[in-house]
C-alpha positions in Angstrom: 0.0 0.0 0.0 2.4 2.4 1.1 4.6 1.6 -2.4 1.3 2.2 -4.3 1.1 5.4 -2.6 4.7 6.8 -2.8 4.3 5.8 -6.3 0.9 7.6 -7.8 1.3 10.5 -6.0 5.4 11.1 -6.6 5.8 15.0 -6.8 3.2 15.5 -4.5 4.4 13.3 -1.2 7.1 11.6 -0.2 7.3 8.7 2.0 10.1 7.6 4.2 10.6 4.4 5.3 12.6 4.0 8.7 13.6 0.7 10.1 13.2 1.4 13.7 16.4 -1.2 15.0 18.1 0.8 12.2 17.8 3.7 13.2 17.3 3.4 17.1 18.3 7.3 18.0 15.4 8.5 15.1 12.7 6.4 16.8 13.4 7.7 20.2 13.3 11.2 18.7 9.9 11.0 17.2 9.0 8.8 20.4 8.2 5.9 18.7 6.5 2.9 21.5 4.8 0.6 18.9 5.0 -0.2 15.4 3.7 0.5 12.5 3.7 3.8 13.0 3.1 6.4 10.1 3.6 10.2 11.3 2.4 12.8 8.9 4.6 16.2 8.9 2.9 19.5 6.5 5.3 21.0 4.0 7.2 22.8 6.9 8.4 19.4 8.7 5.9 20.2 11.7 4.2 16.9 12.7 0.3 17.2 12.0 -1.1 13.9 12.5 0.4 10.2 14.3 -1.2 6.6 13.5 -0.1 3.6 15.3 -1.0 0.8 12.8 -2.2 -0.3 9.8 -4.5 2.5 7.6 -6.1 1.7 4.6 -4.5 3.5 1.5 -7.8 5.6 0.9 -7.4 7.5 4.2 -3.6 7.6 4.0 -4.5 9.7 0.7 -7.3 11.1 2.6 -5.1 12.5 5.6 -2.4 13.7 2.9 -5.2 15.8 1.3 -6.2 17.0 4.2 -2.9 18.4 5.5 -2.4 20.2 1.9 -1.6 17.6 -0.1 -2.1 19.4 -3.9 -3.0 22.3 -2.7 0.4 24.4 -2.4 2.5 27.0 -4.1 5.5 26.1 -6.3 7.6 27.1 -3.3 6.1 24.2 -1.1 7.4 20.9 -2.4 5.7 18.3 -1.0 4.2 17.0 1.7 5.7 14.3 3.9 4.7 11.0 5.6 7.2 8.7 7.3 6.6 5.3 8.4 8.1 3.4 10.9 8.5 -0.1 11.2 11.0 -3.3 12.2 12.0 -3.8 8.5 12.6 -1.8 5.2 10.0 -2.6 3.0 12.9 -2.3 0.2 14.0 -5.8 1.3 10.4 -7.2 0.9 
């Protein structure tokens, strides 16, 4: 899902993937207790919405529309969603 995601809306999001024994020190910074875990950060970096779990692609899309997603100027790149997790999903 989150593949599908980063895929049909490249340009418009991007996803980061962070494997949470990887990266031990990042986790702890966005005080990450379970995972999944997507965290959803506007244009600016600010943190705008947390999800512990699986979501369903619509309301990922959903929630990145909703957080401006499509809606900015051609100085706002993109917005962001990261998700963390015990594995990369580049080695699935």
């Amino acid at each position: 899902v989150l593949k599908e995601v980063d895929k049909e809306y490249a340009g418009k999001t991007r996803l980061l993937i962070i494997d949470v024994y990887k990266y031990q020190d990042l986790a702890k910074e966005y005080k990450i207790l379970l995972i999944p875990t997507l965290v959803f950060f506007d244009s600016k970096g600010k943190e705008v919405f947390r999800h512990v779990g699986v979501l369903e692609k619509e309301k990922i899309v959903s929630k990145l529309k909703e957080i401006g997603m499509g809606t900015w100027s051609r100085k706002v790149r993109s917005v962001k969603f990261g998700f963390f997790s015990s594995y990369s999903l580049e080695k699935s």
